[in-house]
PAGU-610716 format. One line per 10 residues: number of its first residue (from 1); their letters; for each residue x, y, z of C-alpha. Coordinates in Angstrom, 1 decimal, always signed. Example, Ala and Ser with C-alpha at 12.3 -4.5 7.8 and 13.67 -1.06 7.14 Angstrom:
2
1) as) +12.3 -4.5 +7.8 | +13.7 -1.1 +7.1;
! end
This chain:
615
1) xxxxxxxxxx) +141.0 +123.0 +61.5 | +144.0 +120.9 +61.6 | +146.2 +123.5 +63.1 | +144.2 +123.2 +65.8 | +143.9 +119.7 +65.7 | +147.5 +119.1 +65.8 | +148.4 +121.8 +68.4 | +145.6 +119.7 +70.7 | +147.1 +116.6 +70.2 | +150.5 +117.9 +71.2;
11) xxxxxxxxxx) +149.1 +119.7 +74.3 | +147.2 +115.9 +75.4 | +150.7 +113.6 +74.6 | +152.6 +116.0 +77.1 | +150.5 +115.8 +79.3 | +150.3 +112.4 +79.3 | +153.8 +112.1 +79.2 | +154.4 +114.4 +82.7 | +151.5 +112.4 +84.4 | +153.8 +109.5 +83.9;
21) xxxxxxxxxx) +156.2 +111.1 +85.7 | +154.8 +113.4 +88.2 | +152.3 +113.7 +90.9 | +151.5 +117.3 +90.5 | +149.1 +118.0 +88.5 | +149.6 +121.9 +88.2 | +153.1 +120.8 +86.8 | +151.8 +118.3 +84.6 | +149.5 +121.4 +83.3 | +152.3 +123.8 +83.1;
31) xxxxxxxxxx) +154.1 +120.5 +81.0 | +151.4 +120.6 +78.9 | +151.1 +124.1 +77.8 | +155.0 +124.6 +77.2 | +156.6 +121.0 +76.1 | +153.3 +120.5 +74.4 | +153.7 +123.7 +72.1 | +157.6 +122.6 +71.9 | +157.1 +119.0 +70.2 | +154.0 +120.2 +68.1;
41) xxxxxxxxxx) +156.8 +123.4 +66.8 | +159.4 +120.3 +66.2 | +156.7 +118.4 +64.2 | +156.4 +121.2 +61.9 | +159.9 +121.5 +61.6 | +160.3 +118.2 +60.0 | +157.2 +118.1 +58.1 | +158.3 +121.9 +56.3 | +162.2 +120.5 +56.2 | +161.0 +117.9 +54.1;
51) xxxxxxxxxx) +158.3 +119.5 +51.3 | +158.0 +116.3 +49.6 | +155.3 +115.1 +52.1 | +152.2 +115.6 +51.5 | +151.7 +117.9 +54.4 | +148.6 +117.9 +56.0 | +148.0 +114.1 +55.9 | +151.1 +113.7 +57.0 | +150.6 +116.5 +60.3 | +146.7 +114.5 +60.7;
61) xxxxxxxxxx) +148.8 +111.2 +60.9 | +151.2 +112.5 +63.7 | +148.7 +114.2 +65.1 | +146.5 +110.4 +65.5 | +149.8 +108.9 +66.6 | +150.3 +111.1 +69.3 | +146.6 +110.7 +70.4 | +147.2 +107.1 +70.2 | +150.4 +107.3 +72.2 | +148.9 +109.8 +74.8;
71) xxxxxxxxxx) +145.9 +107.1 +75.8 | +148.7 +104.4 +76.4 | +150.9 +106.6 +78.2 | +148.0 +108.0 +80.8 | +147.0 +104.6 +81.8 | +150.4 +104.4 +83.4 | +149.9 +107.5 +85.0 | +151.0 +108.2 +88.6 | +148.9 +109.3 +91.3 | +148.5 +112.3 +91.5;
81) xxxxxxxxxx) +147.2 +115.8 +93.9 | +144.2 +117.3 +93.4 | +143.7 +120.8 +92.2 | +142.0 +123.3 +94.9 | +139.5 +125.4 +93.6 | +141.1 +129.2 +94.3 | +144.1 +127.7 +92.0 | +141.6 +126.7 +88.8 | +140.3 +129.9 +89.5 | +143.6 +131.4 +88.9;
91) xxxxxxxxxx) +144.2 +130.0 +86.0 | +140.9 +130.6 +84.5 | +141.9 +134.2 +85.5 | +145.6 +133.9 +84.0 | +144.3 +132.8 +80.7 | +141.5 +135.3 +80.3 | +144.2 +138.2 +80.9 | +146.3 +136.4 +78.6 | +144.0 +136.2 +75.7 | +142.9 +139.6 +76.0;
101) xxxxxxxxxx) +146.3 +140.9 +75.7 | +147.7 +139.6 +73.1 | +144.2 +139.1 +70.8 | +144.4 +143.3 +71.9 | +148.1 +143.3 +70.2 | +147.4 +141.1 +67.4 | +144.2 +140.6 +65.3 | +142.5 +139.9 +62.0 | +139.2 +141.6 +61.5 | +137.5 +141.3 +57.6;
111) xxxxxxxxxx) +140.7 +140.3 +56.3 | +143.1 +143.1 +57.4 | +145.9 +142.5 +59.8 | +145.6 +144.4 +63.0 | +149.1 +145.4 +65.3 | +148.9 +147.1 +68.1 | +150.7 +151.0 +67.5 | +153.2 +149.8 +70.1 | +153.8 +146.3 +68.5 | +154.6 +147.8 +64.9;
121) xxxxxxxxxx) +158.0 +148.1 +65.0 | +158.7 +144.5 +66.3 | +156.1 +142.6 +64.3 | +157.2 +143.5 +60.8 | +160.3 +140.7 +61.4 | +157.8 +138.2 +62.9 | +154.9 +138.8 +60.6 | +157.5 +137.6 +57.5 | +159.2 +135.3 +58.9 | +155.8 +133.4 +59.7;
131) xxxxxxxxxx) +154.6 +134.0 +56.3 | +157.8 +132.8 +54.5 | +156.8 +128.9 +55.8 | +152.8 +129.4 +56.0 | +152.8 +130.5 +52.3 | +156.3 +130.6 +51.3 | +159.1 +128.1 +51.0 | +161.9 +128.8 +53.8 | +164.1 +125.4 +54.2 | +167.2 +125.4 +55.0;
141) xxxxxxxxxx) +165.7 +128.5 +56.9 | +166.7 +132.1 +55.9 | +165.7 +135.6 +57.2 | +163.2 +136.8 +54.8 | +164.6 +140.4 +55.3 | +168.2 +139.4 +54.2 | +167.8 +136.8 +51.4 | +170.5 +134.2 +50.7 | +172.4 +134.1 +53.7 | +171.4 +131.3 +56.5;
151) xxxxxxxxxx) +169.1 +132.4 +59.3 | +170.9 +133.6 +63.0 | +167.8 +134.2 +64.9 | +165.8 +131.5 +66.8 | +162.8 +131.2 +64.5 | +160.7 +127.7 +66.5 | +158.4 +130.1 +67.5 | +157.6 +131.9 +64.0 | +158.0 +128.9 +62.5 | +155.5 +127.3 +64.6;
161) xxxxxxxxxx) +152.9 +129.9 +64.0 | +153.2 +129.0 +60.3 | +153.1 +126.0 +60.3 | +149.5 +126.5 +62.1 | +148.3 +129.1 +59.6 | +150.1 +126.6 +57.1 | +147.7 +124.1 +58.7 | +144.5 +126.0 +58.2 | +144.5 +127.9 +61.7 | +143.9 +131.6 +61.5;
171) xxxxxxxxxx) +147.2 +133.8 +61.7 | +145.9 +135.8 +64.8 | +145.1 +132.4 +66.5 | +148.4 +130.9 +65.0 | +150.2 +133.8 +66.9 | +148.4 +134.0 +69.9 | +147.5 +130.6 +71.2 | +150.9 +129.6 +71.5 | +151.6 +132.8 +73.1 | +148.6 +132.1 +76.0;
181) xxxxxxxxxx) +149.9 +129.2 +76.5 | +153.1 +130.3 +77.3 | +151.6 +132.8 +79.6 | +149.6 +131.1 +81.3 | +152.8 +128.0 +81.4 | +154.6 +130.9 +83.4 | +151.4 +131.0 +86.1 | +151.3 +127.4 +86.8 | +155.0 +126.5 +86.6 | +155.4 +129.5 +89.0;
191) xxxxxxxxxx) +152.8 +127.6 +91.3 | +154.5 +124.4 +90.5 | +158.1 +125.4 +91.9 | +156.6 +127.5 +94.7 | +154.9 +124.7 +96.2 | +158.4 +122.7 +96.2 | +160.2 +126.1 +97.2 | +158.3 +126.8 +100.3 | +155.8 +124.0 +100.5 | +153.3 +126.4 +102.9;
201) xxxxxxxxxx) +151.3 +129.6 +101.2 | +152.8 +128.1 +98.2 | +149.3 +129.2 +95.6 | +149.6 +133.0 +97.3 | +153.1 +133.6 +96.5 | +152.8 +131.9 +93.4 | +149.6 +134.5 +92.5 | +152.4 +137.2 +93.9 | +155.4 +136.4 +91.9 | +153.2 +136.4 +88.6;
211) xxxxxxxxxx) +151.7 +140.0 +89.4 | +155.3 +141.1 +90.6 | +156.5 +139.5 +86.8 | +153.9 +140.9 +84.9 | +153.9 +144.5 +86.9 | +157.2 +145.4 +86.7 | +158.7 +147.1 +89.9 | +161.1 +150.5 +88.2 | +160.7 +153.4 +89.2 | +158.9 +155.2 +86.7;
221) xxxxxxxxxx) +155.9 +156.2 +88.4 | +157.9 +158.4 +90.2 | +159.1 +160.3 +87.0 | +155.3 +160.1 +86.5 | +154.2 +162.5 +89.6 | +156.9 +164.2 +89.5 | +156.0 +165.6 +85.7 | +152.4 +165.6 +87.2 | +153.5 +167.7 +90.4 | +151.2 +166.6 +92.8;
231) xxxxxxxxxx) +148.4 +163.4 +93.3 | +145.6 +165.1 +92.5 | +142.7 +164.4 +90.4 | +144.3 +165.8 +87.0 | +146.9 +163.4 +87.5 | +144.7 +159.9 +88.4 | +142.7 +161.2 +85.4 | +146.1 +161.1 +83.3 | +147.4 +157.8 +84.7 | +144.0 +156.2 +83.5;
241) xxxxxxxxxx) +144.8 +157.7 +79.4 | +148.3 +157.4 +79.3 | +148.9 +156.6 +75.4 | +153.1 +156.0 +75.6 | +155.2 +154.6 +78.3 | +156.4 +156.4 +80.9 | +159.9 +154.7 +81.0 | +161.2 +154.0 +77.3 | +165.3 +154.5 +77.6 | +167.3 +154.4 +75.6;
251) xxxxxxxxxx) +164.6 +155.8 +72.9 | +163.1 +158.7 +75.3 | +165.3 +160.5 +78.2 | +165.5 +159.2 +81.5 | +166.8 +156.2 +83.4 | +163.8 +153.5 +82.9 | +164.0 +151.2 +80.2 | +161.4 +149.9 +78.1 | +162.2 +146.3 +78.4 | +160.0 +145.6 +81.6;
261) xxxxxxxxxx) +156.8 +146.6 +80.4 | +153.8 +144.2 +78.9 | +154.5 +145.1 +75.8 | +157.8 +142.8 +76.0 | +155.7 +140.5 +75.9 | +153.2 +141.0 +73.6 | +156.2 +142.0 +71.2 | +158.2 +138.4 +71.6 | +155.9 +135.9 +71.9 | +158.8 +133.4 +71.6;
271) xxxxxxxxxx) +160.2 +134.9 +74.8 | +156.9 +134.2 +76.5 | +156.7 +130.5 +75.8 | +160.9 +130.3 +76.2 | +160.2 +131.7 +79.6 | +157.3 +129.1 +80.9 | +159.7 +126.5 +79.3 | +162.5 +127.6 +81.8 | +160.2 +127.7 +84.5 | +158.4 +124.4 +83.9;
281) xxxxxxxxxx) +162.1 +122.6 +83.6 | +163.2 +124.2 +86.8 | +160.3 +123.1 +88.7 | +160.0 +119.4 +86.8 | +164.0 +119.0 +87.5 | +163.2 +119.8 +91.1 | +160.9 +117.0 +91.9 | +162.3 +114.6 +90.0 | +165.8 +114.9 +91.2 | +164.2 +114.7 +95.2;
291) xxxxxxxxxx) +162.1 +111.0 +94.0 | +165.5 +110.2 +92.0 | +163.9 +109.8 +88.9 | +166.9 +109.4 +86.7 | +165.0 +108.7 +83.6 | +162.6 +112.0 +84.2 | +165.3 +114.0 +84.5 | +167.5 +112.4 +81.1 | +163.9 +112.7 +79.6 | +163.4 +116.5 +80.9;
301) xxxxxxxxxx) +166.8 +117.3 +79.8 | +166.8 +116.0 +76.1 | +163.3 +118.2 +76.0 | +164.4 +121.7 +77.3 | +167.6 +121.0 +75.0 | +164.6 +121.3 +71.8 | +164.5 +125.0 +72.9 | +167.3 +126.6 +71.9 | +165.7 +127.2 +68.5 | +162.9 +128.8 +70.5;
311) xxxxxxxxxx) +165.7 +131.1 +72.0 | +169.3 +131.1 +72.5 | +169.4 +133.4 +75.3 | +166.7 +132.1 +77.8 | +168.2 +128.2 +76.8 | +171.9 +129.6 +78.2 | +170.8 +131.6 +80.7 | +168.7 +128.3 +81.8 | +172.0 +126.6 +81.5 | +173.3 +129.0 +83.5;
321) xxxxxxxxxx) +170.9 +128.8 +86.2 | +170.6 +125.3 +86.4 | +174.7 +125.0 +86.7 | +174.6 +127.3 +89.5 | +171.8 +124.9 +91.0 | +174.2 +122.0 +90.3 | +176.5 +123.1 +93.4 | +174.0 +121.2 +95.7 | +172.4 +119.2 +93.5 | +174.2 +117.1 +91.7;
331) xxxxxxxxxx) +171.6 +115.5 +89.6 | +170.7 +118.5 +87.8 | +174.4 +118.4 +86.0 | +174.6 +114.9 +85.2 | +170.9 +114.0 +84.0 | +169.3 +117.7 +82.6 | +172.2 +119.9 +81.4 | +174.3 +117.0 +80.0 | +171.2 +115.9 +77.5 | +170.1 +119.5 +77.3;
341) xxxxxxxxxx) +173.1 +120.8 +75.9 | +174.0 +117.7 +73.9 | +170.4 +118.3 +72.0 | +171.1 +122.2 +71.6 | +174.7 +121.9 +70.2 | +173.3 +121.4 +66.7 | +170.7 +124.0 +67.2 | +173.8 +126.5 +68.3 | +175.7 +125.3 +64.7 | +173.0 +125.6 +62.9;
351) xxxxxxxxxx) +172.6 +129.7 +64.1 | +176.1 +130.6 +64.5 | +177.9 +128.8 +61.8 | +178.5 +131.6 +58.8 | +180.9 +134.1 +59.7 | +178.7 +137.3 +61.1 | +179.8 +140.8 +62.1 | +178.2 +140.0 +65.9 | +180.0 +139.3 +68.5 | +180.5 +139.1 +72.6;
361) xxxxxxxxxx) +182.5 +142.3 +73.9 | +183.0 +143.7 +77.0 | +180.3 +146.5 +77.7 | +180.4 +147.9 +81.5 | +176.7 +149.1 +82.4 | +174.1 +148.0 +79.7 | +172.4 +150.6 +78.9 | +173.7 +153.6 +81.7 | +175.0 +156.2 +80.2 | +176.8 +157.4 +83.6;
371) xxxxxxxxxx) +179.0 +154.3 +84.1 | +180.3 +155.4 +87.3 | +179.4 +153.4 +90.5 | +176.9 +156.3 +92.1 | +175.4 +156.2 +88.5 | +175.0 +152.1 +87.7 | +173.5 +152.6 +91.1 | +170.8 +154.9 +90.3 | +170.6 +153.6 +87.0 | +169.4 +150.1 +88.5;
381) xxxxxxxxxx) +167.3 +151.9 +91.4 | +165.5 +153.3 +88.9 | +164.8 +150.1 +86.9 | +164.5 +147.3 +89.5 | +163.3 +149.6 +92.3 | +162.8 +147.5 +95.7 | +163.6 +144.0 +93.4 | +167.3 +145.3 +93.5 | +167.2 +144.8 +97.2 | +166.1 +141.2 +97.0;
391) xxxxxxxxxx) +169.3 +138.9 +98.2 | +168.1 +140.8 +101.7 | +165.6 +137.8 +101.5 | +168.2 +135.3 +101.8 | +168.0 +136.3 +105.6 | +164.4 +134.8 +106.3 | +164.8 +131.3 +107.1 | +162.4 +130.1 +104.7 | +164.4 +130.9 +101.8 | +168.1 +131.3 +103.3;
401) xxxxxxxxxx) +168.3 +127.3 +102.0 | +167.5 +128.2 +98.0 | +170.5 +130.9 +97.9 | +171.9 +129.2 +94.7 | +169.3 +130.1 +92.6 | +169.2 +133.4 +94.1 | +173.0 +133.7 +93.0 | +172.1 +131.9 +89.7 | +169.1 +134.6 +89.2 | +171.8 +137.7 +90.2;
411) xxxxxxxxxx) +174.4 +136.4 +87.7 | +172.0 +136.7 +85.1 | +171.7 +140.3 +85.9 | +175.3 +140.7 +85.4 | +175.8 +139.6 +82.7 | +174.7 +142.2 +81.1 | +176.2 +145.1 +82.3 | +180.1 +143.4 +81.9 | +179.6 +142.4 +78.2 | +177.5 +142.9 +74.8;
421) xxxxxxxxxx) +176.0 +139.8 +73.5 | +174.8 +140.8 +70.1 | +175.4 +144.4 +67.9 | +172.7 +145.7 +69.9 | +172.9 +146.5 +73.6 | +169.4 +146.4 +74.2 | +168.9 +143.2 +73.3 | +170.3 +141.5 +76.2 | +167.3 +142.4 +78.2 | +166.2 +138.8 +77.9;
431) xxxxxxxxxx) +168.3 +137.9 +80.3 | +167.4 +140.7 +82.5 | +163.8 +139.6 +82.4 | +164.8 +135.6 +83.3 | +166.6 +137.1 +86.1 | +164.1 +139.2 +87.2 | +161.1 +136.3 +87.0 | +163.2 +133.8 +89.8 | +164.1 +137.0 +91.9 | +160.2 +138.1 +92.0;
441) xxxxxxxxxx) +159.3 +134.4 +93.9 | +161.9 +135.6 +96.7 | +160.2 +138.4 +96.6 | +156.6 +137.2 +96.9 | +157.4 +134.9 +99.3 | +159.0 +137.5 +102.1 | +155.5 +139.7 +100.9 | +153.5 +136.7 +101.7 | +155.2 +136.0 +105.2 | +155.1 +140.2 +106.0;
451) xxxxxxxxxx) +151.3 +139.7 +105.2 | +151.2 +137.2 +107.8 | +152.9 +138.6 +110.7 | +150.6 +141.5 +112.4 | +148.6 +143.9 +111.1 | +151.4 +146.8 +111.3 | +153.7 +144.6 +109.3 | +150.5 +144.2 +106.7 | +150.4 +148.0 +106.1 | +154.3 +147.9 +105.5;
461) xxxxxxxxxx) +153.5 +145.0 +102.8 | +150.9 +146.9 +101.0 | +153.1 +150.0 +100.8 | +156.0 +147.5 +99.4 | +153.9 +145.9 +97.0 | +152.3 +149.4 +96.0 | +155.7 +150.5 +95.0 | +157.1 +147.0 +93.2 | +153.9 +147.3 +90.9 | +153.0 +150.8 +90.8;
471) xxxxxxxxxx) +154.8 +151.2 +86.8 | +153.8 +148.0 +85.6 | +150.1 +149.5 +85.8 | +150.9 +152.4 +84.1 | +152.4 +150.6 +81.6 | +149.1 +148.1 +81.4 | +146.9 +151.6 +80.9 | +149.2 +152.2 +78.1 | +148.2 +148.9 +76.6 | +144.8 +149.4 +77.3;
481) xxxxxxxxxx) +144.3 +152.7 +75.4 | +146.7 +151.3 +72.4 | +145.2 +151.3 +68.9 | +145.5 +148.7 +67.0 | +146.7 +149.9 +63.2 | +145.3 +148.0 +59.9 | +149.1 +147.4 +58.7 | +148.2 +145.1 +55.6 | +145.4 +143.3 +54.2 | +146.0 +139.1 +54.6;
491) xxxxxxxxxx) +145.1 +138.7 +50.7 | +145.0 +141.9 +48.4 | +146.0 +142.3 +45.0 | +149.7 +142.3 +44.6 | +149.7 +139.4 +47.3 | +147.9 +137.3 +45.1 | +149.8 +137.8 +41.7 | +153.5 +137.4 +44.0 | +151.8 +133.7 +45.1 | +150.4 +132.6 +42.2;
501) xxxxxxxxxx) +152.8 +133.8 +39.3 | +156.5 +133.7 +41.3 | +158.4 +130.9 +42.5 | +158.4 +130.7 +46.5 | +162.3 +130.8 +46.6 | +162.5 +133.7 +44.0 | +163.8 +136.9 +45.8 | +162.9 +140.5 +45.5 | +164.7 +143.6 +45.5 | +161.8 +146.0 +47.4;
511) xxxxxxxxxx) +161.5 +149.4 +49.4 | +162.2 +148.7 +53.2 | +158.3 +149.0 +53.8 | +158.3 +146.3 +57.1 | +155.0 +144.7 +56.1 | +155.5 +144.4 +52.0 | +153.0 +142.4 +50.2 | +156.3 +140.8 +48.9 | +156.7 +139.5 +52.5 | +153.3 +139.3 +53.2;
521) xxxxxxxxxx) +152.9 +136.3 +50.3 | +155.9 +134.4 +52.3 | +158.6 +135.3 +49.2 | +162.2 +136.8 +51.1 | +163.7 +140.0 +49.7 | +167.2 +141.1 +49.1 | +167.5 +143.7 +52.1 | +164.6 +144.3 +54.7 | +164.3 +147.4 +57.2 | +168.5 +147.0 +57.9;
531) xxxxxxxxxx) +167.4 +147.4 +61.7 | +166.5 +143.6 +62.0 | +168.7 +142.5 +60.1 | +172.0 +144.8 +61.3 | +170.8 +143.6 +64.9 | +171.3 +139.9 +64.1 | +174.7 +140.3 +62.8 | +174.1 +140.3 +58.7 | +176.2 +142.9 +57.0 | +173.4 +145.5 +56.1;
541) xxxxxxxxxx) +176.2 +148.4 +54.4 | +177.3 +146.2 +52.2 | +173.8 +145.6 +50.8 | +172.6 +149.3 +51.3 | +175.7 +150.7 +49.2 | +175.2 +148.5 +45.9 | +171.2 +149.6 +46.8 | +172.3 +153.0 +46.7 | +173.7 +152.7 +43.2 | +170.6 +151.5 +41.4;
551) xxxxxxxxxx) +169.3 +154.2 +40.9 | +171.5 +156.3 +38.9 | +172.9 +152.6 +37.0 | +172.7 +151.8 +33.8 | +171.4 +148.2 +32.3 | +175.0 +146.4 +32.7 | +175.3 +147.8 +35.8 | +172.0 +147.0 +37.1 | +172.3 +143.4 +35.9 | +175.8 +142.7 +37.0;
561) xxxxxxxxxx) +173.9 +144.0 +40.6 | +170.8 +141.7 +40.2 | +173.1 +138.6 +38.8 | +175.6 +139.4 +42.1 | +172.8 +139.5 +44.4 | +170.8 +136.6 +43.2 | +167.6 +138.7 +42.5 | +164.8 +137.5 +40.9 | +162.4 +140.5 +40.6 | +162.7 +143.8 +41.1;
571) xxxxxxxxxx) +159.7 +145.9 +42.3 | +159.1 +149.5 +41.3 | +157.2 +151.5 +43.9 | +155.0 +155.1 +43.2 | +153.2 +156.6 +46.1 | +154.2 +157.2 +49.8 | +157.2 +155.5 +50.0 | +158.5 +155.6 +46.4 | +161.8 +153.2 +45.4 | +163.1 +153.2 +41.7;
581) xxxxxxxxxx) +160.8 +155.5 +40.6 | +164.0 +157.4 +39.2 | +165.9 +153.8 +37.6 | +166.8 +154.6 +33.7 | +167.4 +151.0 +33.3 | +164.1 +150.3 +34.2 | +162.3 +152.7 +32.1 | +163.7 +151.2 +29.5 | +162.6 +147.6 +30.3 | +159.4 +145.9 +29.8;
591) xxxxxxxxxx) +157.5 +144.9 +33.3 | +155.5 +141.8 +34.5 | +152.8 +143.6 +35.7 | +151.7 +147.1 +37.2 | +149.2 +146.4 +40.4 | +147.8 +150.1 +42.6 | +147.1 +148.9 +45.7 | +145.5 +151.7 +47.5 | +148.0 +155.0 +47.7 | +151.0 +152.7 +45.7;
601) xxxxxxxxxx) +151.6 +151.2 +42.3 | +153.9 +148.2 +42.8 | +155.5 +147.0 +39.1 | +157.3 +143.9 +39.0 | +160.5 +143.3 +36.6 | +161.7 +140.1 +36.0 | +165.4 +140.1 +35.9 | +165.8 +137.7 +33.1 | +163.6 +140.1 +31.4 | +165.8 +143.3 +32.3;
611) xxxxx) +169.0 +141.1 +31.2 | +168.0 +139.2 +28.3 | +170.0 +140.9 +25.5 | +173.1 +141.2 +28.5 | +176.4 +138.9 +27.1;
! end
């Protein structure tokens, strides 16, 4: 298990690295989880950017050094605070939840692949982009959906998990321990900053700003009773089976979106592990700006810059943040978002260098369709609930002092509803969700101090907390009563004969089927499910017109198409979702091979085949 090996060693030399620099070991752990996973997704990088290396020797190697490095770095360790009990019991809780949901999401049982019905949609991009560098060759990096064109989406994370199934590890593992760790990052980089925040009840509102993130506080449960007329026992009965989310605008009526739910985050992982990275830098850059630890913080900075790969929009929004921050603390400009963005900038090249049909444009309202101010009102009522009423925080003395991140947190909620960041909307509901995770720990901490007070005040906090979790638990029963779908076997057939008898860069012209075998053996394909690749900014119409004309095209025509689009092979389907069944051209050439693979026959032309007599 060398994935596992290497992912270890990466987890102990972060750690060893944050006890050198701080006395808290809850942020040392959350340091470990998130940087860890960062470096050992960097290490891969290298190793699959230059195929030449043996590869596994090479990853064992690293993986020794880092050991090595680790046991020299932890002698030098600082003092440091020991953990109480309640908060390793949080954790051990944290985890646990973690791995169940997303080993419930995504999972390999005798062979097949196993997605959650909720996950589908999203998973079909991840799933072959993983595949493309565990089995495939993908350097320079392209999207596997839309072949030949350099990548625009921040693939670490992707790339990381194949690099561990690369590695030996298991997919579902390769996929899901970096997302638990992530999680579970979030928990005790929560705890980390709370306890510099507030100092006092700092493990309660920590434990309360993690429910409050991961039950999310709209107002859907009141759509809920309102369909179910009355809290009766039908309607507890119904809550406990719900099967689809009650709040899933803009792709069902009504005002709730479906981008504060779990299954965000069982969808993208990388946003999980982006987010405890955020949080983990925040809190780090804290303490080590109040000891003056000018090296820490150049050394914290130059990390968190290795994460814009991991994502582009939690990296600027962190930016973002972190500038706001600077206003009173000077130290977090000159010595974390100088190196930061000095290590992203050719990261940010490397994504947005091709010309691309996205762009930022001014958008008033995000997703509202009423974009009047009584509307953008209700329309953020209904999503934020009470959480849209947090700057009335900033009036308990406790927190009055931290109002810049509150501003930072605010601006980030903005954003969104002034401009478009990408040729989808939706999308900018990463940012949403950032600014939503700092505003929660105002929000646990003036719960926490409610709690406190008297016992009237108590009742006053349970009814408040009712109501900012209420939908998030819905949205867990939703979760809970998913079934998971058997969307591919790992190895079948038609896998096997694309591995062993095509070249890893060849591409393949191929139905839009989001988990193709052609995928699945880590090979790219000319055009993909045109969602994905539309909402990155590729020119999908282009593509789908010349598809369009195949058909009905003769031999020239189809080779001029398949020289033009530097296709390789091109794959006749029969059965549920039949492509070139109708193609003269290909009736007339001679095939590869013809492989049925359950309800489909896949046959696979070789273009040089198709062309050979073409001038």
């Amino acid at each position: 298990m060398v994935g596992l090996f290497a992912l270890l060693s990466g987890w102990f030399f972060s750690y060893a690295l944050a006890r050198r620099f701080t006395h808290s070991t809850i942020l040392a752990g959350a340091a470990t989880l998130t940087f860890g996973t960062l470096i050992t997704a960097w290490i891969f990088w290298v190793l699959l950017a230059l195929p030449t290396l043996p590869f596994i020797p090479v990853l064992v190697f690293v993986a020794l050094a880092q050991y090595l490095i680790g046991f020299v770095l932890i002698k030098k360790r600082v003092p440091a605070h020991t953990l109480p009990a309640s908060a390793i019991i949080a954790v051990v809780v944290v985890t646990l939840f973690a791995t169940w949901l997303f080993f419930d999401s995504v999972a390999l049982q005798g062979g097949k692949l196993l997605i959650g019905s909720w996950s589908l949609s999203d998973f079909g991009a991840h799933i072959a982009l993983i595949r493309s560098f565990s089995v495939g060759q993908n350097f320079p990096p392209e999207f596997p959906l839309f072949a030949g064109e350099p990548i625009r989406y921040h693939y670490l994370f992707d790339l990381l998990a194949g690099g561990l199934e690369r590695a030996g590890l298991r997919l579902d593992f390769a996929i899901n321990l970096p997302s638990i760790a992530g999680f579970t990052g979030i928990f005790l980089a929560m705890a980390g900053l709370t306890n510099h925040l507030f100092k006092k009840h700092a493990l309660p509102i920590a434990l309360v700003a993690f429910a409050l993130f991961t039950f999310n506080s709209s107002l859907a449960f009141v759509d809920f009773f309102r369909e179910h007329q009355a809290f009766n026992f039908e309607s507890w009965r119904a809550l406990f089976s719900l099967t689809e989310f009650v709040g899933f605008a803009p792709y069902k009526d009504g005002l709730v979106t479906a981008f504060w739910s779990q299954n965000i985050l069982t969808n993208q992982r990388h946003l999980v592990l982006a987010l405890g990275l955020f949080l983990t830098t925040l809190a780090l850059g804290f303490e080590l700006g109040e000891r003056k630890s000018r090296s820490g913080l150049l050394l914290l900075g130059a990390l968190f810059g290795l994460s814009y790969l991991l994502h582009a929009q939690i990296f600027i929004g962190a930016m973002l943040v972190m500038g706001v921050l600077a206003i009173t603390n000077y130290r977090f400009f000159f010595f974390v978002l100088a190196p930061a963005a000095l290590i992203a900038f050719p990261q940010f090249l490397c994504l947005n260098g091709p010309a691309s049909t996205a762009g930022i444009t001014w958008h008033l309202g995000y997703l509202a369709e009423d974009k009047s101010a009584l509307g953008l009102f209700k329309f953020w009522v209904a999503n934020l609930g009470l959480t849209l009423f947090a700057p009335l925080t900033l009036l308990v003395p406790q927190i009055r002092r931290w109002w810049p991140l509150m501003i930072g947190a605010f601006l980030l909620l903005l954003i969104p509803n002034l401009v478009q960041l990408s040729p989808e909307i939706a999308g900018s509901h990463k940012l949403l969700n950032q600014g939503v995770l700092i505003i929660n720990i105002f929000t646990a901490t003036a719960l926490v101090l409610l709690w406190k007070k008297n016992i009237y005040l108590k009742a006053l906090t349970v009814i408040f907390s009712i109501m900012l979790m209420f939908s998030g638990i819905m949205d867990l029963m939703v979760l809970k009563n998913d079934g998971r779908l058997a969307v591919a076997r790992v190895n079948d057939p038609v896998i096997d004969w694309v591995k062993v008898y095509t070249d890893k860069q060849d591409v393949f012209l191929t139905s839009w089927d989001s988990y193709h075998p052609v995928t699945l053996a880590g090979r790219k394909i000319y055009l993909g499910w045109p969602y994905f690749s539309w909402s990155l900014g590729y020119n999908t119409a282009t593509r789908q017109l010349a598809i369009d004309k195949i058909a009905e095209a003769q031999k020239p025509q189809l080779c001029t198409f398949l020289t033009r689009g530097k296709i390789d092979y091109v794959v006749k389907e029969k059965g549920i979702d039949s492509f070139l069944l109708a193609s003269p051209a290909l009736e007339e050439a001679t095939a590869r091979t013809s492989i049925s693979d359950g309800d489909k026959i896949y046959t696979f032309y070789r273009t040089i085949d198709i062309c050979s007599n073409q001038t």
